[in-house]
C-alpha positions as CSV (number, residue, x, y, z in Angstrom):
1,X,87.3,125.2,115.7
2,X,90.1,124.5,118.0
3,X,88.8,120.8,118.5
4,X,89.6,120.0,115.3
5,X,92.7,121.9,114.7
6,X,94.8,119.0,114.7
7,X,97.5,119.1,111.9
8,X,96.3,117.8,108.3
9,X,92.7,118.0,108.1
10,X,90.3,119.2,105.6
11,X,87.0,120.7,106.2
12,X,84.4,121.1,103.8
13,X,81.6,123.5,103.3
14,X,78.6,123.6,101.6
15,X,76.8,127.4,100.2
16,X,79.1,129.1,103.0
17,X,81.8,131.6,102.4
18,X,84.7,132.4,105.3
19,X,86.8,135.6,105.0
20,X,90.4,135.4,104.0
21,X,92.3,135.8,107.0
22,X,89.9,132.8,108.4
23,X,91.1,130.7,105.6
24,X,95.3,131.8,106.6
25,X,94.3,130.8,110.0
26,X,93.5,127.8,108.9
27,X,96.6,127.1,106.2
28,X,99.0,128.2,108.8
29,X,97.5,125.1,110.8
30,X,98.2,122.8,107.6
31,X,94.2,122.4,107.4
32,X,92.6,122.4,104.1
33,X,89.1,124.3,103.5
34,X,87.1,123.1,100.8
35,X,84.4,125.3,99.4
36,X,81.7,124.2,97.6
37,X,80.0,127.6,96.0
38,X,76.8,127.6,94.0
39,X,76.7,130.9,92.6
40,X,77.3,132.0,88.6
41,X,80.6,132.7,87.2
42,X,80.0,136.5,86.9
43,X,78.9,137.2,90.2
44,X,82.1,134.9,91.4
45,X,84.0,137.4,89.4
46,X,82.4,140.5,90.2
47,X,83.0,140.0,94.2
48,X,86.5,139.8,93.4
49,X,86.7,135.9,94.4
50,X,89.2,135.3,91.8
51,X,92.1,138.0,93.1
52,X,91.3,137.3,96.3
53,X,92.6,133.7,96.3
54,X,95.6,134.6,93.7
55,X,98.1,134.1,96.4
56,X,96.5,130.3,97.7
57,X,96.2,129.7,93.9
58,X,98.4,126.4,94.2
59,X,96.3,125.3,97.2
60,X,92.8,126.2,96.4
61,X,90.5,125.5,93.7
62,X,87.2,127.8,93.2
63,X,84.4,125.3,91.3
64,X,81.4,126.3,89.5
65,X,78.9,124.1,90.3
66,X,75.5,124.1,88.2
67,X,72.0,123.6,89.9
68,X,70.5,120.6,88.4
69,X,67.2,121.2,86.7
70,X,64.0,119.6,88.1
71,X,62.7,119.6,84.6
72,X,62.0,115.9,82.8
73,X,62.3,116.3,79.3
């Protein structure tokens, strides 16, 4: 990580989760972590997800991102 510490970056992540005092690591370096989370809305809610990020609420956003269906119709 400390390669790419420089001030004012954003890292994104796909399906991967980091614990919250990884992620006020990273704010208190001015870098931005995007997650992209494919799980339901319950389960998002039911791990807490939602309190957890309360204080970064003006700098995060949690998305709920729905699995495309293979399916022709």
């Amino acid at each position: 990580m400390e390669p790419y510490s420089i001030k004012g970056r954003t890292i994104t992540t796909d399906n991967f989760f980091r614990s919250l005092p990884f992620v006020s690591k990273l704010l208190a370096k001015r870098i931005t972590l995007i997650l992209w989370l494919v799980f339901h809305y319950y389960f998002l809610d039911e791990m807490g997800l939602f309190s957890q990020f309360s204080q970064f609420e003006t700098r995060s956003i949690v998305c709920r991102v729905m699995k495309r269906s293979n399916e022709k119709s």
